[in-house]
C-alpha positions in Angstrom: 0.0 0.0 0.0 3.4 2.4 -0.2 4.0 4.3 -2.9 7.5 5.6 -4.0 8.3 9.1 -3.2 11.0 11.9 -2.9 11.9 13.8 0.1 13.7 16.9 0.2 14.0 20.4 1.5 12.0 23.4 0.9 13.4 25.7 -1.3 13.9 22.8 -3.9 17.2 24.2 -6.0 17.8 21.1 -8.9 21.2 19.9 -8.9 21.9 21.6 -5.2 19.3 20.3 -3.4 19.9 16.9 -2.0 17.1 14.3 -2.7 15.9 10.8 -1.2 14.0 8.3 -2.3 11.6 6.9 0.1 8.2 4.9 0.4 5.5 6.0 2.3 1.8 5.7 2.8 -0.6 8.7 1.8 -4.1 9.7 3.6 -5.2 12.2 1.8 -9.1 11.1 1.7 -11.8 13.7 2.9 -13.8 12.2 5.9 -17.8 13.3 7.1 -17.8 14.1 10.9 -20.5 14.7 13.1 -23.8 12.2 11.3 -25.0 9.8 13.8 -24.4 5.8 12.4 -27.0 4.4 10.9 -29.5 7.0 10.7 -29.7 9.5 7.6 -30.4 12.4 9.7 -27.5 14.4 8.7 -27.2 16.1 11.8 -24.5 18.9 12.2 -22.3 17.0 9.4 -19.1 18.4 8.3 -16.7 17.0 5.8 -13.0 17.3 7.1 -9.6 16.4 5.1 -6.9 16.1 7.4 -3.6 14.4 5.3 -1.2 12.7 6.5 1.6 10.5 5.6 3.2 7.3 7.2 6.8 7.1 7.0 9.3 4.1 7.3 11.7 5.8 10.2 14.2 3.1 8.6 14.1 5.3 5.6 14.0 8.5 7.2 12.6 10.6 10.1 9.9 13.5 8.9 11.3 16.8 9.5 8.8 20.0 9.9 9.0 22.3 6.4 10.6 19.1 4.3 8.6 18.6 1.0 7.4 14.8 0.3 6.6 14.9 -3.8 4.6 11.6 -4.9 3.1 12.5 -8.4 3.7 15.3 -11.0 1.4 17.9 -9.3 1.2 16.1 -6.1 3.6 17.3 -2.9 2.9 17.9 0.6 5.0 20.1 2.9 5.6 18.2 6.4 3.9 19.8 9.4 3.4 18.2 12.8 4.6 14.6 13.6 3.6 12.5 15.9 5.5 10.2 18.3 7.1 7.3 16.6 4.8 4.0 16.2 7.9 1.0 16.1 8.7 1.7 12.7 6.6 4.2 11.6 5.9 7.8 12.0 2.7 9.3 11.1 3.2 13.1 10.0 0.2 15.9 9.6 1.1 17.3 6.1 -0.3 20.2 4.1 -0.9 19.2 0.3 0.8 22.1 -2.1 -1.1 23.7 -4.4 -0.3 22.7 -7.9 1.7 26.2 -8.6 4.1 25.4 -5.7 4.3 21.6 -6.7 4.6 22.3 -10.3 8.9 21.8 -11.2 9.4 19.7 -8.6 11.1 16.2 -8.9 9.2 13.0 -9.1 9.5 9.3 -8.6 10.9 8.1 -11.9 13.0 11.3 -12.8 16.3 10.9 -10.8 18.8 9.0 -11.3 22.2 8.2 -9.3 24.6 11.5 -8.7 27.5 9.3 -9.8 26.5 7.7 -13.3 29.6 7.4 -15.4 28.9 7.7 -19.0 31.4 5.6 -21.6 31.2 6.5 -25.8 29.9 3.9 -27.0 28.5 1.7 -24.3 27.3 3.6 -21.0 28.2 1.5 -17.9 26.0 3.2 -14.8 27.8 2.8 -11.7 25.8 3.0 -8.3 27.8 3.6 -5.3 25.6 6.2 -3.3 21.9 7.0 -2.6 22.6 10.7 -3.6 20.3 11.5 -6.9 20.0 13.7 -9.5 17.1 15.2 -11.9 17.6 12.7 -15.3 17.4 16.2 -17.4 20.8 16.2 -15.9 21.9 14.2 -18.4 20.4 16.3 -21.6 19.0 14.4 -24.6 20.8 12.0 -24.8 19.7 8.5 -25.8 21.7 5.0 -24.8 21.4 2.0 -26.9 22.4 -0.5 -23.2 23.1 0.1 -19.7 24.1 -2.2 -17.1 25.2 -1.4 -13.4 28.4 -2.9 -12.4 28.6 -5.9 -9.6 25.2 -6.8 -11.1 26.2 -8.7 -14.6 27.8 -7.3 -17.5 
C-alpha cells in the first residue's frame, strides 16, 4: 500500500538540493464528521480532510517544512509529527497547491549522482543513494546500460 516518493528540502534548487528516495503511505481522503451511524439524519455533518503520511523511520525521520513529492502535481509540505509508532511515523502534512508543486522532482525522474557515461556503451555505476534530476543528463539516448557488480 506504499507508494515511492521523494523527500527533500524546501526551497527545492535542482542539482543543489539533496534528494531521497523513500516509500510512504498517503491519507489524503476527505472524511464526514459529526452524522450519527445508521441513521440518515445528517445532523451537524461536516466534511473534514486532514492528510497525512506514514513514513518508514528506517528510511528516514519526517522533518517539519521538508517537501514529500509523490506525483507530478502532487507534494505535501511536512507539518506536525507524531510520536514514533515502532517503525513508523505518522506526519500531519499540508498538500501544495499545484503552482508550488509544479517543477518539482518525481519518482521516476532521478537518477544516481555518480553515473559514469562511456562513448559507446554507458556502464551506470551505483555507489551512493545521492540522486539527481535525469534532465541532468540532456538528450541523450543510450542503446544499453548495465550497473556494475550486477552482470555485464
Amino acid at each position: 500500500m506504499s507508494v515511492p516518493a521523494l523527500y527533500f528540502a524546501s526551497p527545492y534548487v535542482p542539482g543543489d538540493t539533496p534528494v531521497t528516495e523513500i516509500s510512504v503511505r498517503v491519507h489524503d481522503t476527505p472524511i464526514v464528521l459529526g452524522d450519527l451511524k445508521g441513521t440518515n439524519f445528517n445532523y451537524a455533518e461536516i466534511e473534514d480532510n486532514s492528510p497525512r503520511i506514514i513514513f518508514l523511520r528506517s528510511e528516514v525521520e519526517p522533518a517539519r517544512g521538508m517537501i514529500v513529492s509523490v506525483e507530478p502535481g502532487v507534494a505535501y509540505r511536512v507539518d506536525t509529527n507524531r510520536a514514533p509508532n515502532d517503525i513508523t511515523t505518522t506526519s500531519r502534512v499540508v498538500r501544495l497547491t499545484k503552482d508550488e508543486a509544479a517543477g518539482l522532482p518525481v519518482p521516476g525522474d532521478l537518477i544516481p549522482i555518480n553515473v559514469r557515461i562511456e562513448a559507446i556503451f554507458p556502464t551506470f555505476t551505483v555507489e551512493a543513494s545521492a540522486v539527481l534530476p535525469v534532465a541532468a543528463l540532456g538528450d541523450l539516448a543510450f542503446p544499453a546500460a548495465t550497473v556494475e557488480g550486477e552482470g555485464s
